[in-house]
C-alpha positions in Angstrom: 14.8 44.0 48.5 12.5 42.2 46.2 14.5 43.9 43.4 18.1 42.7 44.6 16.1 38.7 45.0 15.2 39.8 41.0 19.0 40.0 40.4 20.2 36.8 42.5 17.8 34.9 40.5 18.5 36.2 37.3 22.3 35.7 38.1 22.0 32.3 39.2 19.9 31.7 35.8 23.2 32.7 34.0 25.2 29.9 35.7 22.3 27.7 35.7 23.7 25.2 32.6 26.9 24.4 34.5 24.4 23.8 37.7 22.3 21.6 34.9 24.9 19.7 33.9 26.6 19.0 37.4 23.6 17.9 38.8 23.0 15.4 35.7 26.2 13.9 36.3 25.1 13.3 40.0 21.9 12.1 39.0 20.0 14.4 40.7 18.5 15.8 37.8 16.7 14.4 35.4 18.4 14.7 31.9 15.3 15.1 29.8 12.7 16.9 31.9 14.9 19.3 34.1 13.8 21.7 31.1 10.2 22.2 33.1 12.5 24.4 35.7 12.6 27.1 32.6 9.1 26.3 32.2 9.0 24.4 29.0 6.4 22.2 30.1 5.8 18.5 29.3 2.3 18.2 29.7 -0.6 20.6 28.6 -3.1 22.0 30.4 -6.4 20.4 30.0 -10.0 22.5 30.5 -11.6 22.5 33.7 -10.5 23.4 37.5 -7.1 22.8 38.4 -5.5 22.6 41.8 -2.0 22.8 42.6 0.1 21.4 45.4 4.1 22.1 45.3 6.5 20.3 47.9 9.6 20.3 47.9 10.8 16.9 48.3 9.6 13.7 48.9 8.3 13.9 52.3 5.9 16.5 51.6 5.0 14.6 48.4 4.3 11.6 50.4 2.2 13.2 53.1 -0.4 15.2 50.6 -0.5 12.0 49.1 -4.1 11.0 51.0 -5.7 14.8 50.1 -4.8 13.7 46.4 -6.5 10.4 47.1 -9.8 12.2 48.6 -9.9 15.1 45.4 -9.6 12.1 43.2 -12.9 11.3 43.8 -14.1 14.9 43.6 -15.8 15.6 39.6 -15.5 18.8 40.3 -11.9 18.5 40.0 -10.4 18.0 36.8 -6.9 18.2 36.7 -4.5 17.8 39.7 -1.1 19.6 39.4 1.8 18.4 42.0 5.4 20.1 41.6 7.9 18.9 43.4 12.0 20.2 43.0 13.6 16.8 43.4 14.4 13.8 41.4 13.5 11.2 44.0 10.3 12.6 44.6 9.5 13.1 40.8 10.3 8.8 40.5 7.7 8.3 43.6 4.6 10.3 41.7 6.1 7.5 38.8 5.2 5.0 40.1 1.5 5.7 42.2 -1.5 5.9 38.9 -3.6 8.7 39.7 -5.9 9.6 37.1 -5.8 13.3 37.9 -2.5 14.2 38.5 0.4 16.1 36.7 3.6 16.1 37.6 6.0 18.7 36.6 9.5 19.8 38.1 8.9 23.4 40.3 10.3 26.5 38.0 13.2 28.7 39.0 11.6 31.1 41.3 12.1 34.2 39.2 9.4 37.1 38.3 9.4 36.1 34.5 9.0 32.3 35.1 6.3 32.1 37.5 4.3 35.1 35.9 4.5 32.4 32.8 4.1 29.0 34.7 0.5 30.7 36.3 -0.7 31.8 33.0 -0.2 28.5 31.3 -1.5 26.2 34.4 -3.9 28.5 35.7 -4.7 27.0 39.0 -7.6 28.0 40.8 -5.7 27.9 44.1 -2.3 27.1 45.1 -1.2 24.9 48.0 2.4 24.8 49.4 3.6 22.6 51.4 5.5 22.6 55.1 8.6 25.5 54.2 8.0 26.0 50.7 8.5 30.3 50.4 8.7 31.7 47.4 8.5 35.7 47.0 8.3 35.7 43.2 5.5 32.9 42.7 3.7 34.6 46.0 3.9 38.1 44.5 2.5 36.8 40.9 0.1 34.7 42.7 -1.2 37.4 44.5 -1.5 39.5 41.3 -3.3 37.0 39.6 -5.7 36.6 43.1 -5.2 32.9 42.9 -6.0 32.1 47.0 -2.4 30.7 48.4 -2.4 28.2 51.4 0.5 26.8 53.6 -0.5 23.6 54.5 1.3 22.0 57.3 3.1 24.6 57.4 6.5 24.0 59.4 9.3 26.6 60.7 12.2 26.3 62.4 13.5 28.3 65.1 17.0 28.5 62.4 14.9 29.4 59.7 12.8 32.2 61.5 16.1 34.0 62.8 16.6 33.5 59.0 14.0 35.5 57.8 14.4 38.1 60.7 17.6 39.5 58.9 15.7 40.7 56.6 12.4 41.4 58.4 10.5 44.3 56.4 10.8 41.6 52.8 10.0 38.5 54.8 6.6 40.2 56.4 5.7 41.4 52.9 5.8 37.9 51.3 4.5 36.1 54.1 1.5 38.8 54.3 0.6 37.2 50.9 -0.5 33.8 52.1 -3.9 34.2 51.9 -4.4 31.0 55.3 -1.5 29.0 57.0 -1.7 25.3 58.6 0.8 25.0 61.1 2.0 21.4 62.0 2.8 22.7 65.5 2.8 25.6 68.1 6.5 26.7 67.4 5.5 27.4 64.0 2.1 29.3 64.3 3.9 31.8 66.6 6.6 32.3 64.0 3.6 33.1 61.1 2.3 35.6 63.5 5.4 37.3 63.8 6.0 37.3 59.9 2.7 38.9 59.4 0.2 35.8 58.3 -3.0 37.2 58.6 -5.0 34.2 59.0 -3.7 31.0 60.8 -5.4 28.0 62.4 -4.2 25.0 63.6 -5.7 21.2 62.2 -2.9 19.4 63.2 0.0 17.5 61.3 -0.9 15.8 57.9 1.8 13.3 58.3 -0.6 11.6 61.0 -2.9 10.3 58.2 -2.5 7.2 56.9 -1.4 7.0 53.3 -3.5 3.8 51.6 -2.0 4.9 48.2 1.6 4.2 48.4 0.8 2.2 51.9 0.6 -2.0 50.6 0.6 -3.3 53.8 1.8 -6.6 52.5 5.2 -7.4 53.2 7.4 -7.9 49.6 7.4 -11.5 49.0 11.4 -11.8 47.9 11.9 -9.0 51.0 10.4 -11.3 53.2 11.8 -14.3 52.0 15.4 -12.8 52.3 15.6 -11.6 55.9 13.1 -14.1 57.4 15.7 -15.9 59.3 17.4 -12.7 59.9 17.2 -10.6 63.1 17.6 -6.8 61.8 18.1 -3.6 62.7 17.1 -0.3 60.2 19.0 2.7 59.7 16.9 5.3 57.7 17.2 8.8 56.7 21.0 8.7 57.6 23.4 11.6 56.6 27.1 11.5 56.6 28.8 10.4 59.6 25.7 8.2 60.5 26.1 5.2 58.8 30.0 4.4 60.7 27.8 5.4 63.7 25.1 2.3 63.3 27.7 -0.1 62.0 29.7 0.4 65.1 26.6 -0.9 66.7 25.8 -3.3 64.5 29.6 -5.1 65.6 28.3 -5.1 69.0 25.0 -6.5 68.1 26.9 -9.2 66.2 28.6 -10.3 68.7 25.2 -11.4 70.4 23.5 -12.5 67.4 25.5 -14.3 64.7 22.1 -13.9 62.4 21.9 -10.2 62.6 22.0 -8.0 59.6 21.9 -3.9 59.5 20.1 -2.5 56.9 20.9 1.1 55.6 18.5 3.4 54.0 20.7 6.5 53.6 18.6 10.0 53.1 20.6 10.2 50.0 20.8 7.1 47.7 23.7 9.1 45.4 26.2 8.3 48.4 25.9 4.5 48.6 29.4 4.1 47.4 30.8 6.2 49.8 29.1 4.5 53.0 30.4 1.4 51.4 33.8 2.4 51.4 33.1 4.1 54.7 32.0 0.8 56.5 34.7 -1.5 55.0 37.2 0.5 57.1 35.2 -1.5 59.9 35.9 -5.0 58.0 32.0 -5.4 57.6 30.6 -7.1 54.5 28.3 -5.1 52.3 25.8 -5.6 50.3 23.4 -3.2 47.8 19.9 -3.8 47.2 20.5 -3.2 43.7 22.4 -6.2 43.4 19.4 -8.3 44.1 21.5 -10.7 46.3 19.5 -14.0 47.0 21.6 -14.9 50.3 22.9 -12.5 52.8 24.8 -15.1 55.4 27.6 -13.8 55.1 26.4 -9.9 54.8 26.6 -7.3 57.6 25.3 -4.4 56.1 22.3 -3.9 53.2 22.8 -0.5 51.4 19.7 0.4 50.2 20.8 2.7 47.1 17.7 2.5 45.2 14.6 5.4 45.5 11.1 4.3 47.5 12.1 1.6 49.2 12.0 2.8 52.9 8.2 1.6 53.5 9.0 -1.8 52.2 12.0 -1.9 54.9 9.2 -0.7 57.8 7.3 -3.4 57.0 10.1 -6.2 58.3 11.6 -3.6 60.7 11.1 -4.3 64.6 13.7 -1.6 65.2 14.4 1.8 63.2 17.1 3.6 64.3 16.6 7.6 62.5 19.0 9.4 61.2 19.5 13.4 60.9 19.2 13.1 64.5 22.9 12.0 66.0 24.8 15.0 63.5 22.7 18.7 63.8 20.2 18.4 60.9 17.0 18.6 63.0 15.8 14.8 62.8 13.5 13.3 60.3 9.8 12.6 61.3 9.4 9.4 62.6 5.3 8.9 62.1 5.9 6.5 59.0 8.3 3.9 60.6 6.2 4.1 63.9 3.3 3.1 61.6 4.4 -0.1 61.2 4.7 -1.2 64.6 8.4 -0.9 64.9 10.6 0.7 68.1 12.1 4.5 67.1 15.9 5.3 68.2 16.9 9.1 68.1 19.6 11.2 68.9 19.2 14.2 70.5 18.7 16.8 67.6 15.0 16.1 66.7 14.2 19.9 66.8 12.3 19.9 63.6 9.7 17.3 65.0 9.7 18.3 68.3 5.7 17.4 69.5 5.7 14.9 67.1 8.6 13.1 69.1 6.7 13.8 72.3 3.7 12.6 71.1 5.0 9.2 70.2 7.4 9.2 73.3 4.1 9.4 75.2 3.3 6.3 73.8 6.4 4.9 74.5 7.0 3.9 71.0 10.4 6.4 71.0 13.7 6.4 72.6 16.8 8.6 72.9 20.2 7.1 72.1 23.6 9.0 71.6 26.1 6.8 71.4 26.7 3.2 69.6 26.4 1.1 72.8 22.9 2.3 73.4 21.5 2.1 69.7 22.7 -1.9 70.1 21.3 -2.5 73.4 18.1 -1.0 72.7 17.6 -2.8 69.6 14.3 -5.3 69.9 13.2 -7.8 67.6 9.0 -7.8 68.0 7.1 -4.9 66.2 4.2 -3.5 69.0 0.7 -3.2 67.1 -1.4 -2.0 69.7 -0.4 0.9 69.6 -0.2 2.1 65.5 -4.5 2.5 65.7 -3.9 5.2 67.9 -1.7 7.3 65.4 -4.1 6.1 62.5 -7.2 7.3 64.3 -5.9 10.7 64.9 -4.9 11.0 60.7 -8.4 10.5 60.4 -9.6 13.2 62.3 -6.6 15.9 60.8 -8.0 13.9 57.2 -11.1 15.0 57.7 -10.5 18.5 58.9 -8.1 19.2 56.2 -10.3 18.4 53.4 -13.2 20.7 55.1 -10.8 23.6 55.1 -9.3 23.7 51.3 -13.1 23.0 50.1 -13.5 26.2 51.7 -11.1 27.9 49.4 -11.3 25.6 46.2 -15.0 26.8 46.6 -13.8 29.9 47.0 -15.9 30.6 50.4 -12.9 31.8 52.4 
């Protein structure tokens, strides 16, 4: 099986200029440095220990972001390599000035290119993040005995039916993570099953609070611009979604002549289309590239620009999250919950599951599926009390996490 992966791989290498090039023209990749996939590298390796931390997207990115913080301060450390195989997450590292870190874009997972990315970064351990699987960087990891660790790591019931189908391959590559994290009890059944060898639980990183990207000063000009506005956020949306929270928002407008819906979709590429989208409604729009200095007569805010979702949580009393009415699993609702603001829902939160029940507990969550109950559960006050709750138990899964990977940066696992 490993062998047929080989050939996949090297025929999607093939076709991978055409792939190149579409994505460029989508700007999802980035024009200059998508060459780093075929690992012609951007940065060089400086001496001393290196350790490596690969997510996929900008969600994982974000939530290692404290870890970084903490081996910032280690001297031990020298050099801290973070891959990441999207555009948006590459233009968050961008902007955040660690002294440490390297960012490069994640190679195309093929025996040749990962057998050459190890031997010119030379990590002394490797840390993947949440679902990140990759047979050929496992196998050459492995062969190289570089320790491999799945932090947080997170499976889906989907996914693990997934790997099933080919259940004598998936064992084998998942026998070659050397310790797995599991962000919840669904998942560290499923590592057993795949043949993990070691597990233990430490809880979900997304709990600790992120001081690096997290400014808890609201954005002067953000502040000044919906101050006399009552608002409702809609992040993380996907494709139906957004027609979804503007039919709301024409019911919440009918009560409130001041009200304004703000729209972070999960994609930024598609703020064109939700534009069009919501016009069939006879809303007025509005893009937060624009920089618009009065919104009075605006219904909707697109935000179509990368990073901006915190600054929206800040002002938010009321986010409504997306991924959650269509079948995509949810998105995890820790960071808008953070900053005091009531969490809408539909019912497909399967991917955060205890999460969701965690929060619910504190009765900062609530379960909408249609447009009349996203506008009459809207509220305009954020609820402080109970955001040192979620804070305090970061610091705890902070703490433990760093005690763990010491163990194997030190090798003394």
């Amino acid at each position: 099986m490993f062998i047929v992966y080989q050939l996949i791989t090297s025929f999607i290498i093939l076709f991978s200029p055409i792939i190149i090039l579409i994505r460029i023209f989508k700007k999802k990749e980035d024009k200059i440095r998508f060459k780093e996939k075929f690992c012609f590298f951007s940065k060089k390796r400086n001496q001393g220990k290196l350790i490596w931390f690969h997510g996929s997207s900008v969600g994982e990115i974000m939530s290692v972001l404290p870890i970084i913080n903490e081996y910032e301060k280690n001297n031990s450390i020298k050099r801290i390599l973070i891959t990441s195989s999207t555009l948006s997450s590459s233009k968050i590292l961008e902007k955040l000035k660690f002294k440490k870190v390297i960012h490069q874009f994640y190679p195309i997972d093929h025996i040749y290119f990962s057998k050459k990315f190890l031997n010119y970064w030379k990590p002394s351990v490797a840390i993947f993040l949440e679902s990140e699987i990759w047979p050929s960087m496992f196998t050459n990891l492995k062969k190289n005995n570089i320790p491999l660790i799945l932090l947080n790591a997170r499976i889906t019931k989907k996914t693990f039916l997934r790997w099933l189908k080919i259940q004598k391959f998936s064992k084998s590559i998942f026998n070659l993570i050397s310790i797995a994290y599991p962000q919840n009890n669904e998942t560290k059944l499923y590592l057993k099953k795949l043949n993990v060898n070691k597990i233990q639980g430490i809880g979900n990183i997304k709990y600790i609070e992120n001081n690096k990207a997290q400014n808890k000063k609201v954005d002067k000009n953000l502040n000044k611009l919906f101050k006399n506005l009552k608002t409702c956020v809609a992040a993380s949306t996907h494709n139906p979604e957004e027609v979804f929270a503007g039919e709301a928002h024409l019911l919440l407008k009918k009560k409130y002549k001041n009200f304004i819906t703000i729209i972070i979709p999960r994609h930024v590429h598609r703020a064109n289309e939700i534009s069009e989208q919501l016009k069939t409604l006879n809303l007025k729009i509005a893009k937060h590239s624009s920089k618009n200095k009065n919104l009075n007569d605006v219904d909707i805010y697109i935000v179509d620009t990368f990073g901006e979702s915190k600054k929206f949580y800040k002002i938010a009393t009321t986010v409504f999250l997306g991924g959650s009415i269509i079948n995509h699993g949810g998105q995890n609702p820790i960071e808008p919950a953070r900053f005091g603001a009531k969490i809408l829902h539909g019912p497909n939160i399967g991917n955060f599951k205890e999460v969701y029940k965690y929060l619910k507990n504190l009765k900062i969550t609530k379960k909408i599926t249609t447009p009349i109950e996203l506008a009459n559960s809207n509220i305009f006050k954020k609820d402080m009390k109970k955001v040192g709750k979620i804070n305090y138990q970061g610091k705890i899964i902070l703490k433990k996490t760093i005690k763990e990977l010491n163990k194997l940066i030190n090798n003394e696992l």
